[in-house]
Backbone as a chain_set.jsonl record, in Angstrom:
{"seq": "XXXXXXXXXXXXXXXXXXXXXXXXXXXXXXXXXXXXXXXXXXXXXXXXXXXXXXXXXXXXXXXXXXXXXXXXXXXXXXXXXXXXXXXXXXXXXXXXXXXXXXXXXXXXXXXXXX", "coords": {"N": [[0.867, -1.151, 0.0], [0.665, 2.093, -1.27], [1.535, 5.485, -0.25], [1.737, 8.802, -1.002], [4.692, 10.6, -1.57], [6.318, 12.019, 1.196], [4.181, 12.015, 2.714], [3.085, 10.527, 5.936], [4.304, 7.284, 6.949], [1.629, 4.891, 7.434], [0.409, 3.68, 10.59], [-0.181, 0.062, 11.027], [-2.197, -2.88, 11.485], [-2.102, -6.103, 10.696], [-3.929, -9.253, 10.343], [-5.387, -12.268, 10.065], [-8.92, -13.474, 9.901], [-11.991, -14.769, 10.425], [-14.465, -15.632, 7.599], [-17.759, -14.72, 6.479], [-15.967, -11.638, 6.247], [-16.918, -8.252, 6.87], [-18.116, -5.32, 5.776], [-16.462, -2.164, 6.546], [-18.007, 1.158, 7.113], [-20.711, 0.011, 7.247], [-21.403, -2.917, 7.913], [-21.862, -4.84, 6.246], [-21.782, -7.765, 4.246], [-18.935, -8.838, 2.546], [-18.464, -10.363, -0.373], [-15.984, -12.78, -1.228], [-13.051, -13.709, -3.283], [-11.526, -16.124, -2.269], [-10.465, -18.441, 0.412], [-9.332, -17.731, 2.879], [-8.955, -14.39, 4.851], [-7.155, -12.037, 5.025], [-6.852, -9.604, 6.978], [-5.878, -5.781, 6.082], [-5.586, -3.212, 8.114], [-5.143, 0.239, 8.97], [-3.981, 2.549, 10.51], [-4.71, 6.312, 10.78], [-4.697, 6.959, 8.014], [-6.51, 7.311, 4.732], [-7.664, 7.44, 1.773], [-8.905, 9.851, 1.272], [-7.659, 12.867, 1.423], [-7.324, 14.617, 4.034], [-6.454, 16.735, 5.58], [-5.898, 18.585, 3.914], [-8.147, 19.546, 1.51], [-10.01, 17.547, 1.412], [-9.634, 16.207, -0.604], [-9.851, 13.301, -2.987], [-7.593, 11.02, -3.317], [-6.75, 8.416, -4.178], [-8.479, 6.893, -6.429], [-8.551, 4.647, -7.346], [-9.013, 1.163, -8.616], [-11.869, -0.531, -6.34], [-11.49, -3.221, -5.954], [-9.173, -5.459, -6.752], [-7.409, -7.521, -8.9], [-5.552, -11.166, -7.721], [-2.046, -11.582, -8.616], [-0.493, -14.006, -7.863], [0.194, -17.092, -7.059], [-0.874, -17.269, -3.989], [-2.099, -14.812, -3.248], [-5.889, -14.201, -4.03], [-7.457, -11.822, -4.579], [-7.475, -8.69, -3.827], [-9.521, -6.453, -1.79], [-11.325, -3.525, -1.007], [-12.396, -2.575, 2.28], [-13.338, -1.022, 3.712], [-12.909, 2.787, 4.804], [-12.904, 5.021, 6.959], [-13.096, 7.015, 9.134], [-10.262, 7.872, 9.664], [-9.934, 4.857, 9.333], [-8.256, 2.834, 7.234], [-8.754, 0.227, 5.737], [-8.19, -2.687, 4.049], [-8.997, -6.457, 2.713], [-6.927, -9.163, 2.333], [-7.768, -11.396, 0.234], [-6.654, -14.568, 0.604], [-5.394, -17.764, -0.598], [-5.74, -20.382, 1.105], [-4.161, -20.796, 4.348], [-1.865, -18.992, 5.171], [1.38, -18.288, 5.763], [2.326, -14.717, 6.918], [4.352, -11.58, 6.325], [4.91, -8.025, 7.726], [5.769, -5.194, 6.364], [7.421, -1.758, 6.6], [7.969, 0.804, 4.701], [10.173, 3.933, 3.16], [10.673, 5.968, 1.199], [8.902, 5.644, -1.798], [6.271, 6.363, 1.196], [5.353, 3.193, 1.959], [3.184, 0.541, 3.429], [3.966, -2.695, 3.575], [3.032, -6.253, 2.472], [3.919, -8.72, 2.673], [3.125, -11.945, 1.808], [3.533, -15.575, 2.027], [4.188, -17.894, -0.724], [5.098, -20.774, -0.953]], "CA": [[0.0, 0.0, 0.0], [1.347, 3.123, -1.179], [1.312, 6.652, -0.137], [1.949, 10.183, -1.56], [5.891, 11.414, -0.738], [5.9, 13.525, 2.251], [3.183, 11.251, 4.344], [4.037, 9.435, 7.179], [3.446, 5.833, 6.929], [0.48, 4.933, 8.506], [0.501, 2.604, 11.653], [-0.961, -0.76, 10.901], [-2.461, -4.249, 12.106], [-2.515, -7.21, 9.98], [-4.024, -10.533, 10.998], [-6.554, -13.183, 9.76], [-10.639, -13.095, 10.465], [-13.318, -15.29, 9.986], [-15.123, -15.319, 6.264], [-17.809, -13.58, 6.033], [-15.579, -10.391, 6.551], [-17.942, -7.501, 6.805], [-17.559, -3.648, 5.303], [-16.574, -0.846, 7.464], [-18.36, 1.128, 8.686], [-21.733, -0.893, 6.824], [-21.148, -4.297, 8.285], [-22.488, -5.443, 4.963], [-20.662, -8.888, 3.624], [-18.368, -8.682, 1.641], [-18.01, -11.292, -0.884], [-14.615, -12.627, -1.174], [-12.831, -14.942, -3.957], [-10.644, -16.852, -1.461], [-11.118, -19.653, 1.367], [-9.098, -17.132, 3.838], [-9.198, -13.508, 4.47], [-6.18, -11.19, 5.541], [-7.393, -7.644, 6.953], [-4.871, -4.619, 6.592], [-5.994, -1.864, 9.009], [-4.073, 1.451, 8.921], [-4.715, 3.84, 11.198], [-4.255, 7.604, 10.453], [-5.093, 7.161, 6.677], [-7.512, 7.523, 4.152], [-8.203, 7.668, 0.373], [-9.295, 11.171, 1.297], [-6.534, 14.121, 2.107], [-8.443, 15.522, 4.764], [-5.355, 17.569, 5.992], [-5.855, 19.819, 2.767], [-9.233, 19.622, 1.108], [-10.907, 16.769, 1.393], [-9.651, 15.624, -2.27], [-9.293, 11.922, -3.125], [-5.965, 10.965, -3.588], [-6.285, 6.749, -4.531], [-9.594, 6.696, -7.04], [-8.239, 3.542, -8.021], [-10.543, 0.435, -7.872], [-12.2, -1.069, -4.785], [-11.621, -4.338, -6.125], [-8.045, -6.1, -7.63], [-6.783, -9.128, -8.892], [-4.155, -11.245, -7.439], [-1.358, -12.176, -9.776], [0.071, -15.314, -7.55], [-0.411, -18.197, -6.59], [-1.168, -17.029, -2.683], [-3.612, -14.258, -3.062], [-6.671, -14.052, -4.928], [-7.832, -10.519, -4.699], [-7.653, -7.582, -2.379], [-10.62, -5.623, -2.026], [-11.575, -2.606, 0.147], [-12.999, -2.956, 3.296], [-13.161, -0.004, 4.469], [-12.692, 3.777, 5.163], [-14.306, 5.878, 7.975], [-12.557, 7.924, 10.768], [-9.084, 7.566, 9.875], [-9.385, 3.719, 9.43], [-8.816, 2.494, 5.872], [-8.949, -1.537, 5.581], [-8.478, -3.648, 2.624], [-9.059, -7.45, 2.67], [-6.288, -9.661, 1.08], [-7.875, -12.818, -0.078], [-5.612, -15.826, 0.225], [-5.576, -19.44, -0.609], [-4.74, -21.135, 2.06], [-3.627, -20.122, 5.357], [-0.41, -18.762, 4.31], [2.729, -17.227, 6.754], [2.655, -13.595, 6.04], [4.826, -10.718, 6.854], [4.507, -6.694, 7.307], [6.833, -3.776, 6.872], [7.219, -0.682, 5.891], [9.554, 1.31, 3.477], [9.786, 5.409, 3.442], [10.675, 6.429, -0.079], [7.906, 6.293, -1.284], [5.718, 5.364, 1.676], [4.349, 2.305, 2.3], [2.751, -0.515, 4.205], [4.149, -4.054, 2.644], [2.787, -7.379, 2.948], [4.748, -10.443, 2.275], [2.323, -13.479, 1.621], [3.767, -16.873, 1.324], [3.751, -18.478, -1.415], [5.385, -21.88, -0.512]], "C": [[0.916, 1.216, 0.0], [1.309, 4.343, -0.901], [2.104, 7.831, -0.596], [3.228, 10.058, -0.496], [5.585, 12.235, -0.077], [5.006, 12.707, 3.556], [3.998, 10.536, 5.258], [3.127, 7.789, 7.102], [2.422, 5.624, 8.35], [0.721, 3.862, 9.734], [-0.673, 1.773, 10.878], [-1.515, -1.975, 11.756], [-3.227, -4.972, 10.988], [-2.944, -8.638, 10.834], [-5.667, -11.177, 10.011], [-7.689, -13.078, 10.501], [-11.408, -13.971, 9.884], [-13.736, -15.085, 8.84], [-16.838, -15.784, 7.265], [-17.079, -12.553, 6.433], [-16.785, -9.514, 6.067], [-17.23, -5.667, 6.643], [-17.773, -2.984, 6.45], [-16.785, 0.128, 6.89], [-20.323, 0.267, 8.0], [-22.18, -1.942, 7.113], [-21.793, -5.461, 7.215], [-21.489, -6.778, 4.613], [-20.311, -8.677, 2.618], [-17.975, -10.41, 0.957], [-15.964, -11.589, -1.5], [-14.078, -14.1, -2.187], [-11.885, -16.219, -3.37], [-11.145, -17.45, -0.313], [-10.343, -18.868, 2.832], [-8.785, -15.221, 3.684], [-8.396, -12.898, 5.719], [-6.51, -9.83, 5.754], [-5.935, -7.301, 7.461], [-5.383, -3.981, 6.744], [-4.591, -0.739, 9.147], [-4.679, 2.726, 9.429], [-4.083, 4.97, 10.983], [-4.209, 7.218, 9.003], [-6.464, 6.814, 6.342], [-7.163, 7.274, 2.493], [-8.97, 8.859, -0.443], [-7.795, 11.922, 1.543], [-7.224, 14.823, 2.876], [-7.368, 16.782, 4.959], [-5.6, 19.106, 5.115], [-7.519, 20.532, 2.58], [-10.546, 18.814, 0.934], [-10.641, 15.551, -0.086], [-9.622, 14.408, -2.453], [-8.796, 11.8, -3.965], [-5.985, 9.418, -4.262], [-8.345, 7.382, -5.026], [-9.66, 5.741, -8.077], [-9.681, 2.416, -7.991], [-10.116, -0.11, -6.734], [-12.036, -2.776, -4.741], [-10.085, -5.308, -6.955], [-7.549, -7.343, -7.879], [-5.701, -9.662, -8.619], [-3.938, -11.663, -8.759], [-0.83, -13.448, -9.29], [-0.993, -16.117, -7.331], [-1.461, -18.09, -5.256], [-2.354, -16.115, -2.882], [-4.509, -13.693, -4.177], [-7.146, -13.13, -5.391], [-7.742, -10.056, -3.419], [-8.605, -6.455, -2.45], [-10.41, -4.954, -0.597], [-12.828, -3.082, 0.82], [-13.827, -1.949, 4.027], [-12.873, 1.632, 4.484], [-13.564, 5.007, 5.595], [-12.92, 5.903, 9.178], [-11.398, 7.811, 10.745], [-8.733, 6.216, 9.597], [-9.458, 3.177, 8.309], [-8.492, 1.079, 6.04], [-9.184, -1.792, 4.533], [-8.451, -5.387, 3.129], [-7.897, -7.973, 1.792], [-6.391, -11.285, 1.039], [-6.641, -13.704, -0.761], [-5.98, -17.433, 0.232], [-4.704, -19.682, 0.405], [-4.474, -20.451, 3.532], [-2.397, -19.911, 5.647], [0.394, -17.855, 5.681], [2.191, -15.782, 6.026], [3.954, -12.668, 7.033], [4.613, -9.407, 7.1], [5.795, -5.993, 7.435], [6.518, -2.79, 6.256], [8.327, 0.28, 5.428], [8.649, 3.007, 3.616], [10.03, 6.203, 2.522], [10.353, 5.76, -1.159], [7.267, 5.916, 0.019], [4.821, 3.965, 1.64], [4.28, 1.061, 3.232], [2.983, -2.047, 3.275], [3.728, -5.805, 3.546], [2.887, -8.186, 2.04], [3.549, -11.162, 2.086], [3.024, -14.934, 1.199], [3.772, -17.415, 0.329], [4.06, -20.093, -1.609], [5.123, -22.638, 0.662]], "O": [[1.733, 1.455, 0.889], [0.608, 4.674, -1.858], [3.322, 7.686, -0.501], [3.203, 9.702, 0.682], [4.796, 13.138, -0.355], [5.111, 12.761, 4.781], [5.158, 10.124, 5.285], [1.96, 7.401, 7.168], [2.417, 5.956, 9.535], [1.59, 3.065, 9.381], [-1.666, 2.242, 10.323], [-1.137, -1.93, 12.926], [-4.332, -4.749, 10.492], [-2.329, -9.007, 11.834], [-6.626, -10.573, 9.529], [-7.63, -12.651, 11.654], [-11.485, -13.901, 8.658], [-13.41, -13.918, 8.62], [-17.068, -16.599, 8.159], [-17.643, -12.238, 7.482], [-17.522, -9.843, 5.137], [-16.287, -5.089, 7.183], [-18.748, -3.03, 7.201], [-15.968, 0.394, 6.009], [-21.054, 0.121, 8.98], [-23.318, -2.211, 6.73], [-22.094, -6.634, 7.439], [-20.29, -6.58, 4.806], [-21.049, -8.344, 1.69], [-17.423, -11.338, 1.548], [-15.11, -10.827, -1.954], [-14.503, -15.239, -1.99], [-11.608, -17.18, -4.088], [-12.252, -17.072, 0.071], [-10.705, -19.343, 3.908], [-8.449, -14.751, 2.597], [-8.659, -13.046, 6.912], [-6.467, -8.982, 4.862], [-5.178, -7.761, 8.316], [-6.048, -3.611, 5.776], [-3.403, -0.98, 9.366], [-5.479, 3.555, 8.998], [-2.855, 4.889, 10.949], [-2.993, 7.163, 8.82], [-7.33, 6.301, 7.05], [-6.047, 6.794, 2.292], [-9.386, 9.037, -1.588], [-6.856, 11.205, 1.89], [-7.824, 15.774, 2.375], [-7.633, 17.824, 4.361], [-5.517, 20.27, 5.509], [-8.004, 21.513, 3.143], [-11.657, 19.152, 0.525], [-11.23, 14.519, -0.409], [-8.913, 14.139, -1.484], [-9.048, 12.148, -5.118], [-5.018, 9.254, -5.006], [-9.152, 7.98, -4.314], [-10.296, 5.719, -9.13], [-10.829, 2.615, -7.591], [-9.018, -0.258, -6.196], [-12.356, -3.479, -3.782], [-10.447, -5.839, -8.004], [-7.301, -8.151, -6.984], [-4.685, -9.088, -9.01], [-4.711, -11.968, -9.668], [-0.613, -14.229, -10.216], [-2.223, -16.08, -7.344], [-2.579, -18.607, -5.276], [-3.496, -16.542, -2.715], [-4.112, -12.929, -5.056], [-7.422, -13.184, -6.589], [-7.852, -10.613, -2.327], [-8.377, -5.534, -3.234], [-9.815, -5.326, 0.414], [-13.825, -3.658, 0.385], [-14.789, -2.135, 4.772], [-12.12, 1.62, 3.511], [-14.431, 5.678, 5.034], [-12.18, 5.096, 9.74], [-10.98, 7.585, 11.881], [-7.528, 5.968, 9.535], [-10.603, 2.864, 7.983], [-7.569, 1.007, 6.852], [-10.153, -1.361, 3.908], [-7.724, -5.541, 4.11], [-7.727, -7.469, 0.681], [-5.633, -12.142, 1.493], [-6.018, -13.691, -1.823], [-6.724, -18.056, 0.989], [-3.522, -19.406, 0.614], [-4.747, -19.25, 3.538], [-1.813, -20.677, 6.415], [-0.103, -16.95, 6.352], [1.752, -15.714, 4.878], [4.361, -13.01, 8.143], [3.592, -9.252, 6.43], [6.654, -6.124, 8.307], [5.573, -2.718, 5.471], [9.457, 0.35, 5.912], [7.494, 3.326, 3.901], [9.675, 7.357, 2.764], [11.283, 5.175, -1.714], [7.707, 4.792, 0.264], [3.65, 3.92, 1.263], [5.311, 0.627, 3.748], [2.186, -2.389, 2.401], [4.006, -6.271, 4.652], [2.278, -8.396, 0.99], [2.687, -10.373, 2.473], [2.99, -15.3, 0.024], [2.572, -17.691, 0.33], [3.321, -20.709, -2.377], [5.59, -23.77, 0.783]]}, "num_chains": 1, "name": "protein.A"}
């Protein structure tokens, strides 16, 4: 997950959840193409710039396809009050990792693939 030069990477929490996962803040189900479901939470971001104008900055889609083996798609989950959440559907119940890198920013997650 990437962010505009200049931000501060966001604080996160990754971990596995139950299927159905449910939309924030809607609690609506989210359909999901995978048999397990990885939430990234990042607190202090958005898909908004509130800081400025309100503008949206990522008007990408809400919906993407994996390219591996490990995960199937990552869809949005989420964004309300600072808390943006994406889902990252995986086959399998796979090791993962997190870090984060600062030119540009972002939030990285490893997934297994062996």
């Amino acid at each position: 997950f990437e962010f505009r030069p200049g931000d501060a990477v966001p604080g996160s929490l990754v971990g596995y959840v139950p299927l159905p996962v449910r939309a924030d803040p809607s609690d609506l189900p989210i359909e999901l193409g995978a048999d397990h479901a990885l939430v990234v939470r990042m607190q202090a971001a958005s898909r908004f710039d509130f800081a400025r104008d309100a503008t949206l900055v990522y008007a990408g889609p809400n919906r993407l396809a994996g390219t591996g083996a490990a995960v199937a798609e990552v869809v949005l989950r989420g964004d309300f009050e600072a808390l943006l959440s994406w889902i990252v559907g995986v086959r399998g119940a796979r090791p993962f990792r997190v870090s984060t890198l600062a030119d540009p920013p972002r939030v990285v997650v490893d997934v297994a693939t062996g």
